[in-house]
Structures are given as structure tokens and as C-alpha cells.
PyMOL Python script that loads the backbone (N, CA, C, O; Angstrom):
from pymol import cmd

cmd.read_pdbstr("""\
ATOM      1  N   UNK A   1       0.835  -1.180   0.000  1.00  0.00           N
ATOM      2  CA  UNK A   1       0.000   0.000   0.000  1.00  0.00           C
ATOM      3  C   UNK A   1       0.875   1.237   0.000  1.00  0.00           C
ATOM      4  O   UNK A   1       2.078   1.040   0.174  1.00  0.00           O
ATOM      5  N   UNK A   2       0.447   2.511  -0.172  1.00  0.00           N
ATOM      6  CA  UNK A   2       1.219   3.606  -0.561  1.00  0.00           C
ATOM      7  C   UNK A   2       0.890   3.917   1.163  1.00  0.00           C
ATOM      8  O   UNK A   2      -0.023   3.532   1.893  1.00  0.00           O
ATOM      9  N   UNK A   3       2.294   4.943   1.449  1.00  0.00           N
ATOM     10  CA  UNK A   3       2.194   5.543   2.489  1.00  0.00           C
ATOM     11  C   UNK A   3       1.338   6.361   2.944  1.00  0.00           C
ATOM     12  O   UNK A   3       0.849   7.104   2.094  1.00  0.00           O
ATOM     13  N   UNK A   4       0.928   6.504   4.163  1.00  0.00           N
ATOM     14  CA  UNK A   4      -0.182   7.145   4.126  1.00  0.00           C
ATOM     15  C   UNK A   4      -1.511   6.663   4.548  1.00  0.00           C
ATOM     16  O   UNK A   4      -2.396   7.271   5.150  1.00  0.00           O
ATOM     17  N   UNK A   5      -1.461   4.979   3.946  1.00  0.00           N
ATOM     18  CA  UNK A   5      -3.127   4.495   3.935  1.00  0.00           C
ATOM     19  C   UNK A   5      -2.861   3.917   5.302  1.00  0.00           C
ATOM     20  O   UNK A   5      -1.832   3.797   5.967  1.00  0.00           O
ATOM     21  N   UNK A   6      -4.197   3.581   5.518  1.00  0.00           N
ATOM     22  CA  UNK A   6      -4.470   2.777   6.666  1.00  0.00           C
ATOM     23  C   UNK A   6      -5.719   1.567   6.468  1.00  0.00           C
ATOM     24  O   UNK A   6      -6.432   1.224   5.525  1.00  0.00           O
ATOM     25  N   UNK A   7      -5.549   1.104   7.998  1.00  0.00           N
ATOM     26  CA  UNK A   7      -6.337  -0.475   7.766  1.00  0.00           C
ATOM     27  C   UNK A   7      -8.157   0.048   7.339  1.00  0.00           C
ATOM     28  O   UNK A   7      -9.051  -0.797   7.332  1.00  0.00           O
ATOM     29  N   UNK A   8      -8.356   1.152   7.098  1.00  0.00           N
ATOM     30  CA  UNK A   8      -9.905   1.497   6.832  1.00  0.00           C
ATOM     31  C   UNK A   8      -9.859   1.186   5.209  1.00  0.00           C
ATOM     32  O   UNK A   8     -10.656   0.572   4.499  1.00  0.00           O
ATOM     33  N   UNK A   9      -8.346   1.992   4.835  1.00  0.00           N
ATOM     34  CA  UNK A   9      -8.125   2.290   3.231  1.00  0.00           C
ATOM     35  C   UNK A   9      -8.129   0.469   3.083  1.00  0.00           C
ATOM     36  O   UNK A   9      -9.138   0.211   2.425  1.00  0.00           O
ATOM     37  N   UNK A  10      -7.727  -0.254   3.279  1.00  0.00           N
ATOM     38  CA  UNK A  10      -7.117  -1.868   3.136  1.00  0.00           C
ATOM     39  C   UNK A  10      -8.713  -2.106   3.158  1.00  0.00           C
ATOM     40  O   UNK A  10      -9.131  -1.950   2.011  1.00  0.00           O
ATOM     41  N   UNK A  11      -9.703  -2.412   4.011  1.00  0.00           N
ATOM     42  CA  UNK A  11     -10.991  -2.622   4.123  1.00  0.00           C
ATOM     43  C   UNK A  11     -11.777  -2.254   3.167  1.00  0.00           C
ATOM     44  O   UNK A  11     -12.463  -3.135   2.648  1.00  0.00           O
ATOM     45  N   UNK A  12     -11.887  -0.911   2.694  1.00  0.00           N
ATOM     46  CA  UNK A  12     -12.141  -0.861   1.540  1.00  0.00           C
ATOM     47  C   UNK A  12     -12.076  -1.288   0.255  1.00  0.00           C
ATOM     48  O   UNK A  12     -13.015  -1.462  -0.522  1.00  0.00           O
ATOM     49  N   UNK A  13     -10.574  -1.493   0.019  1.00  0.00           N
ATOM     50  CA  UNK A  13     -10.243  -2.362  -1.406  1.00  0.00           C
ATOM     51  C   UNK A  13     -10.601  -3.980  -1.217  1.00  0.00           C
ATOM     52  O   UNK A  13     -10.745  -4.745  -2.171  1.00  0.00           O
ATOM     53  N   UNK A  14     -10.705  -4.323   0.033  1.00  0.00           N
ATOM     54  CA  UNK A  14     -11.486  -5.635  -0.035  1.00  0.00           C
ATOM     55  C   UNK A  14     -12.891  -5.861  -0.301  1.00  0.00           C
ATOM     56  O   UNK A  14     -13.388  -6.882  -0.777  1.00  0.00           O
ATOM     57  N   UNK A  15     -13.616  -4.550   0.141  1.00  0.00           N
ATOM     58  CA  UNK A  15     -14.704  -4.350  -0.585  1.00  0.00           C
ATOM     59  C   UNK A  15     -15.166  -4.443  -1.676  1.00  0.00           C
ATOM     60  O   UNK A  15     -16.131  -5.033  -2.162  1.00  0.00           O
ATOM     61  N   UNK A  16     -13.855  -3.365  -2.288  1.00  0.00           N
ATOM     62  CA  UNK A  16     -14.319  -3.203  -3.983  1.00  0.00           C
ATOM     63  C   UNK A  16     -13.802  -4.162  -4.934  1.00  0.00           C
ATOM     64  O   UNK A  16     -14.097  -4.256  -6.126  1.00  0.00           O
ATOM     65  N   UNK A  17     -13.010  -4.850  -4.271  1.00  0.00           N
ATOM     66  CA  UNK A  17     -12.719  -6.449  -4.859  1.00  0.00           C
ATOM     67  C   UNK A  17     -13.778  -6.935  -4.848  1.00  0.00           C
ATOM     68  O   UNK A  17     -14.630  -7.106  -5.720  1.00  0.00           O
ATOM     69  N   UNK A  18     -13.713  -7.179  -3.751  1.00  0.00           N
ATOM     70  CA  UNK A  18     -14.846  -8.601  -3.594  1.00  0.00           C
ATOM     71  C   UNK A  18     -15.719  -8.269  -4.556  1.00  0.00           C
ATOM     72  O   UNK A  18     -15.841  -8.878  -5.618  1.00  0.00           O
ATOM     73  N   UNK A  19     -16.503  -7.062  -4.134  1.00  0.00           N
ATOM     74  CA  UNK A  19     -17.576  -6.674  -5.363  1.00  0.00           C
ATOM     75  C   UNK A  19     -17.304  -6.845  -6.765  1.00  0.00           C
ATOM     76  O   UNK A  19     -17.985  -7.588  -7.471  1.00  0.00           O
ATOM     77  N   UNK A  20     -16.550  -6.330  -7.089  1.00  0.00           N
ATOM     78  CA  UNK A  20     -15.662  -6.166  -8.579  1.00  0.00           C
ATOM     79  C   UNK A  20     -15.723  -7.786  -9.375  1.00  0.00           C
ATOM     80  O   UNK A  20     -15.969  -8.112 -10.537  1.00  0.00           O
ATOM     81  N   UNK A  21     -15.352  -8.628  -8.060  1.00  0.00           N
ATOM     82  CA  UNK A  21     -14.356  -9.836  -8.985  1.00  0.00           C
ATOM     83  C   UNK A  21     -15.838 -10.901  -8.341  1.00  0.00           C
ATOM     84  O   UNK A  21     -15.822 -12.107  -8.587  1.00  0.00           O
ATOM     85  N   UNK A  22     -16.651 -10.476  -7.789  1.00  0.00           N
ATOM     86  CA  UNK A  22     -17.796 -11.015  -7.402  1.00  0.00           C
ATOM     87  C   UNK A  22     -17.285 -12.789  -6.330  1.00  0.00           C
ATOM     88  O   UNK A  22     -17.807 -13.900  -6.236  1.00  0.00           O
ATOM     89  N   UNK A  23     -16.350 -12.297  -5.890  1.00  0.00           N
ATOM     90  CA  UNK A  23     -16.151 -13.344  -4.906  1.00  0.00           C
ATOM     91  C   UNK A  23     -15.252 -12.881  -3.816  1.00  0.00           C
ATOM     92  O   UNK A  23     -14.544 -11.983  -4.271  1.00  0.00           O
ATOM     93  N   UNK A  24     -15.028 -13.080  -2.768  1.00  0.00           N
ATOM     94  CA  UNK A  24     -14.081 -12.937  -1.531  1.00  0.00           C
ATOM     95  C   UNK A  24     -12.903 -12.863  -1.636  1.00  0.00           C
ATOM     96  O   UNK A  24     -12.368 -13.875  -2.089  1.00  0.00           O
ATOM     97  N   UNK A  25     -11.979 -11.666  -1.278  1.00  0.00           N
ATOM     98  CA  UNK A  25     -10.678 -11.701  -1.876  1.00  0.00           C
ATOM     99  C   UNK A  25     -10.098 -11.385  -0.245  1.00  0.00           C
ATOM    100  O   UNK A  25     -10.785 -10.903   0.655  1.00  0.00           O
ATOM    101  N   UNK A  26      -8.724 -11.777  -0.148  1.00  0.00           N
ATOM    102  CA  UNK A  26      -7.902 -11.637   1.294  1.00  0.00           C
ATOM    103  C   UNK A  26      -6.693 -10.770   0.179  1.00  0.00           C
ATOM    104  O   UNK A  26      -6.147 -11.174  -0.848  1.00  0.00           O
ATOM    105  N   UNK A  27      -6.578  -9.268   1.004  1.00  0.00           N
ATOM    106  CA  UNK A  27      -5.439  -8.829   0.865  1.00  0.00           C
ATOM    107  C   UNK A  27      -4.083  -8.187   1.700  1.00  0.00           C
ATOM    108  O   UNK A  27      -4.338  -7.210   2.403  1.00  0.00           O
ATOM    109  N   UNK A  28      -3.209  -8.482   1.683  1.00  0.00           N
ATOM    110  CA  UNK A  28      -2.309  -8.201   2.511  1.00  0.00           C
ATOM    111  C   UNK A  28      -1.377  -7.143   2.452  1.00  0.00           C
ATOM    112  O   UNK A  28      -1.022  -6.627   1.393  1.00  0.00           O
ATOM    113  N   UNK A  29      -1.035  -6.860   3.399  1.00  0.00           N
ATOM    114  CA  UNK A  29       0.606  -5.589   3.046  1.00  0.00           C
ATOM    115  C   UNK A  29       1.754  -6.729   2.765  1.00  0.00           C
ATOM    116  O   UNK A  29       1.581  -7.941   2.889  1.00  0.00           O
ATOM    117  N   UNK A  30       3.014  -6.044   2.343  1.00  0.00           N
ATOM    118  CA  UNK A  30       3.916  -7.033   2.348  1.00  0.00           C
ATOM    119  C   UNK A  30       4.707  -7.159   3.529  1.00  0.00           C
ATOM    120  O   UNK A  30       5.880  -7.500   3.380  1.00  0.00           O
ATOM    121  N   UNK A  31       4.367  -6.990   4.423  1.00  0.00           N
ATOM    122  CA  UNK A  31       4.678  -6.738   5.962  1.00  0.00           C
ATOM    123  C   UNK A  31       4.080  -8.060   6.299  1.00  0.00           C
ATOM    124  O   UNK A  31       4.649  -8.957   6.922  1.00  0.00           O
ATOM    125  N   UNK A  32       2.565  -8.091   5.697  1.00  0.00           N
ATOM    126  CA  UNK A  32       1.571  -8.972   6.452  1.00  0.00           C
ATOM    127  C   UNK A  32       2.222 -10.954   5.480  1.00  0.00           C
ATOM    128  O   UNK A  32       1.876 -12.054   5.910  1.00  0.00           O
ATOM    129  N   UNK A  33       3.030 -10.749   4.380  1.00  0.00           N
ATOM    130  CA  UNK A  33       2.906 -12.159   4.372  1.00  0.00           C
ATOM    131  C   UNK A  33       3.912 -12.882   4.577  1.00  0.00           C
ATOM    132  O   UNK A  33       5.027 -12.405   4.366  1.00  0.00           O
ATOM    133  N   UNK A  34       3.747 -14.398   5.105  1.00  0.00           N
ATOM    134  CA  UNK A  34       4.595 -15.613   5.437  1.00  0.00           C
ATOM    135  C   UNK A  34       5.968 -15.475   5.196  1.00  0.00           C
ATOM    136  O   UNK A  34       6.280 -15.691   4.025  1.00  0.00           O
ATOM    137  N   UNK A  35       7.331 -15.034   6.331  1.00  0.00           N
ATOM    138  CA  UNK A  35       8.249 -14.879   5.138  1.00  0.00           C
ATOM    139  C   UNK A  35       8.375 -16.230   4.607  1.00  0.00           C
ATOM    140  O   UNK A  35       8.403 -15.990   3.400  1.00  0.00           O
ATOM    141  N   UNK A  36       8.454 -17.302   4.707  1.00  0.00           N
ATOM    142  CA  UNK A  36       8.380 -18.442   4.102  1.00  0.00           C
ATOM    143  C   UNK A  36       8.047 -17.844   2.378  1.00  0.00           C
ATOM    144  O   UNK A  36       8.951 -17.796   1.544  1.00  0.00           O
ATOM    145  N   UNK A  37       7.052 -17.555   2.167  1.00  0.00           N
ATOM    146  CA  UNK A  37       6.736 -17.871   0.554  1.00  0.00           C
ATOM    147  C   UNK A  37       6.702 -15.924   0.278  1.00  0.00           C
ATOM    148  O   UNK A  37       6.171 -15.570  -0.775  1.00  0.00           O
ATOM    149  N   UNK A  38       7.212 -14.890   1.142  1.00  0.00           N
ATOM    150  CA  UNK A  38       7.100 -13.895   0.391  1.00  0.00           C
ATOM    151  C   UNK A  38       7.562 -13.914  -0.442  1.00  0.00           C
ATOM    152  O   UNK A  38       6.893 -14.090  -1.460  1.00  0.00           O
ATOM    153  N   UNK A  39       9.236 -13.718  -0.549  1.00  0.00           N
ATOM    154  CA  UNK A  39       9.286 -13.524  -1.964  1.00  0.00           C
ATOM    155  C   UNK A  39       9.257 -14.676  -3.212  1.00  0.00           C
ATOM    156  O   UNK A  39      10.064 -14.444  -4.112  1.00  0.00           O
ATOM    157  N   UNK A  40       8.549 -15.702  -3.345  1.00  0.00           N
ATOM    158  CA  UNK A  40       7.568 -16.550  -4.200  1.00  0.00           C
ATOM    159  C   UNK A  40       6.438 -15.557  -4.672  1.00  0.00           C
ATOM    160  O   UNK A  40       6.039 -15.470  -5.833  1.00  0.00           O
ATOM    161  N   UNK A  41       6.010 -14.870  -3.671  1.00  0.00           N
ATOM    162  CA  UNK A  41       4.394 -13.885  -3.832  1.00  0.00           C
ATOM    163  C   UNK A  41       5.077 -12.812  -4.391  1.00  0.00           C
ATOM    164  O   UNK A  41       4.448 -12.569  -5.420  1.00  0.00           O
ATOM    165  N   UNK A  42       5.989 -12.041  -4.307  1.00  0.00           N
ATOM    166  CA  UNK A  42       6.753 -11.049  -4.525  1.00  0.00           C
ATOM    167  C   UNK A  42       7.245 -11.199  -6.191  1.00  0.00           C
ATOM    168  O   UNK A  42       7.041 -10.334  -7.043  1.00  0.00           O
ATOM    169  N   UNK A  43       7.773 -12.198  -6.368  1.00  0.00           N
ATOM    170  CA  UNK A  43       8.238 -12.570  -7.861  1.00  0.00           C
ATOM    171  C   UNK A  43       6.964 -12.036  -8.735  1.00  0.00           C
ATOM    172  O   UNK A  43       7.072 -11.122  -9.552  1.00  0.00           O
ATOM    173  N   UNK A  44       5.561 -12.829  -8.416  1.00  0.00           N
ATOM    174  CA  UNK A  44       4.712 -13.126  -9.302  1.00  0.00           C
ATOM    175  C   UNK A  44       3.891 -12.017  -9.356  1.00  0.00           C
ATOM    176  O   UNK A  44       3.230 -11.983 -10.394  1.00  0.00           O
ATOM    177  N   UNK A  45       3.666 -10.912  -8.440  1.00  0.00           N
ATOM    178  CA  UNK A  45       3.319 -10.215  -8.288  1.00  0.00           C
ATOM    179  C   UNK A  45       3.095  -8.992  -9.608  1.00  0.00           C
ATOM    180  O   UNK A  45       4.050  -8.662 -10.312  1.00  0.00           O
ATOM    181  N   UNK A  46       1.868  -8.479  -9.774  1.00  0.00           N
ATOM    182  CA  UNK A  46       1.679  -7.461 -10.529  1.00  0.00           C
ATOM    183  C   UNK A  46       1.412  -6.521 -10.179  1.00  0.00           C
ATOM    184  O   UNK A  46       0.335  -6.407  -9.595  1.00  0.00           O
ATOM    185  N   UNK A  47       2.279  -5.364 -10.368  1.00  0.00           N
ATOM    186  CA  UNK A  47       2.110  -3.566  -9.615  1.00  0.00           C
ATOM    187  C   UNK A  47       1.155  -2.834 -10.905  1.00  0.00           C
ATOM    188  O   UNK A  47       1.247  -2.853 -12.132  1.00  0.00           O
ATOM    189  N   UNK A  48       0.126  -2.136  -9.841  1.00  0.00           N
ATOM    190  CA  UNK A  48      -0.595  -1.450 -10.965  1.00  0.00           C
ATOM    191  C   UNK A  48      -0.457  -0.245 -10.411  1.00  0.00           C
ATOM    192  O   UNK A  48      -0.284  -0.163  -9.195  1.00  0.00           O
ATOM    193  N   UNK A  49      -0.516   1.002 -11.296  1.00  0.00           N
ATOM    194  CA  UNK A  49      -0.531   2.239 -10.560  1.00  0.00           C
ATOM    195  C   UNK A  49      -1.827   2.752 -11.411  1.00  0.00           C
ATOM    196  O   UNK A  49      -2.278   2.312 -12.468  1.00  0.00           O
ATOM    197  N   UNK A  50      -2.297   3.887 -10.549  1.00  0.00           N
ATOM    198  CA  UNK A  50      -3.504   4.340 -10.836  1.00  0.00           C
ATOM    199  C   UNK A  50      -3.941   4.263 -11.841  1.00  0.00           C
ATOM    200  O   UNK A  50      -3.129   4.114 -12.753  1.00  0.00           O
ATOM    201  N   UNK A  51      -5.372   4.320 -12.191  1.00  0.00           N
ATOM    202  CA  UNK A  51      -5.938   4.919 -13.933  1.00  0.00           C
ATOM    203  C   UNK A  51      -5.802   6.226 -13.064  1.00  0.00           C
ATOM    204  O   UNK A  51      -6.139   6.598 -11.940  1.00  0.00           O
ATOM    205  N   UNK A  52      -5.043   6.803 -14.311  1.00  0.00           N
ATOM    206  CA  UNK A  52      -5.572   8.384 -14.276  1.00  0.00           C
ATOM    207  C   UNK A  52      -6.569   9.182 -14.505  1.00  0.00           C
ATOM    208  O   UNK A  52      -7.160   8.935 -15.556  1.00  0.00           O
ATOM    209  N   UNK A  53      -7.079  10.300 -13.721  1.00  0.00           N
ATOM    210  CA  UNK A  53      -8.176  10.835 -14.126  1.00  0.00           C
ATOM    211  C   UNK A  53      -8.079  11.381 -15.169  1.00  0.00           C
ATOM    212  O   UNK A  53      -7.174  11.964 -15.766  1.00  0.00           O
ATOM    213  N   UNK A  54      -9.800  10.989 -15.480  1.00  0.00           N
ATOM    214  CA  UNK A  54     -10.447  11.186 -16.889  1.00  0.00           C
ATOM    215  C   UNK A  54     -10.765  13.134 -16.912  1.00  0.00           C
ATOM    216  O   UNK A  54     -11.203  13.877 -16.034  1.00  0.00           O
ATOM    217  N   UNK A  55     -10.290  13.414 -18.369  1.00  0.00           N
ATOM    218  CA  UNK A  55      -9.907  14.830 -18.736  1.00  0.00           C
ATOM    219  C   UNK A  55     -11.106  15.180 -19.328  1.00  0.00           C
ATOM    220  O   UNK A  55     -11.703  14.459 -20.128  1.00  0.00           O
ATOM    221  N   UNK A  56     -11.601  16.654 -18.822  1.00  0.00           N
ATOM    222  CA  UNK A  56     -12.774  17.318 -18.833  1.00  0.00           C
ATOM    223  C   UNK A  56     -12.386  18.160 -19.765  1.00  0.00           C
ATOM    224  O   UNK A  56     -13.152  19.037 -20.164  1.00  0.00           O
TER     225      UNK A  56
END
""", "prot")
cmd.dss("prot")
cmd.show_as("cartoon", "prot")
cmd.util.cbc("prot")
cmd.orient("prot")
């Protein structure tokens, strides 16, 4: 997560997952996973950065 957010901001995007992808999604910081298989999760991982706002 970008600096700044907090566990309300995290709650939310589980929201709009879940909704979005129409099933239950678990998301984590990279703080929050196993070091066992982080960087396995870390490799495969896809970074998205914002859509930018749409121009008026």
C-alpha cells in the first residue's frame, strides 16, 4: 500500500474487490505475508498504478 493508507483504506479495497471480482478476496501488506513464501508472492506479483483521471 502507498504511504499514508491505513487499515480502513485496506478494508475498503477488499470491498471493492470482492464486489468487482464477485467473490471474496484476502489482501495483505507485504509486511503482512509468510516470510516463508514472500518472496515466491513477490516474484509473481503485478504492480498497478492508478488509472488516471479522466480529462474534462
Amino acid at each position: 500500500m502507498e504511504p499514508g493508507r491505513d487499515v480502513v483504506d485496506l478494508g475498503g479495497l477488499v470491498m471493492d474487490l470482492s464486489e468487482l471480482l464477485g467473490v471474496e478476496v484476502d489482501v495483505l501488506t507485504e509486511a503482512g505475508l509468510n516470510p516463508r513464501v514472500r518472496d515466491r508472492f513477490l516474484a509473481e506479483a503485478v504492480l498497478e498504478s492508478p488509472a488516471p483521471a479522466p480529462r474534462r
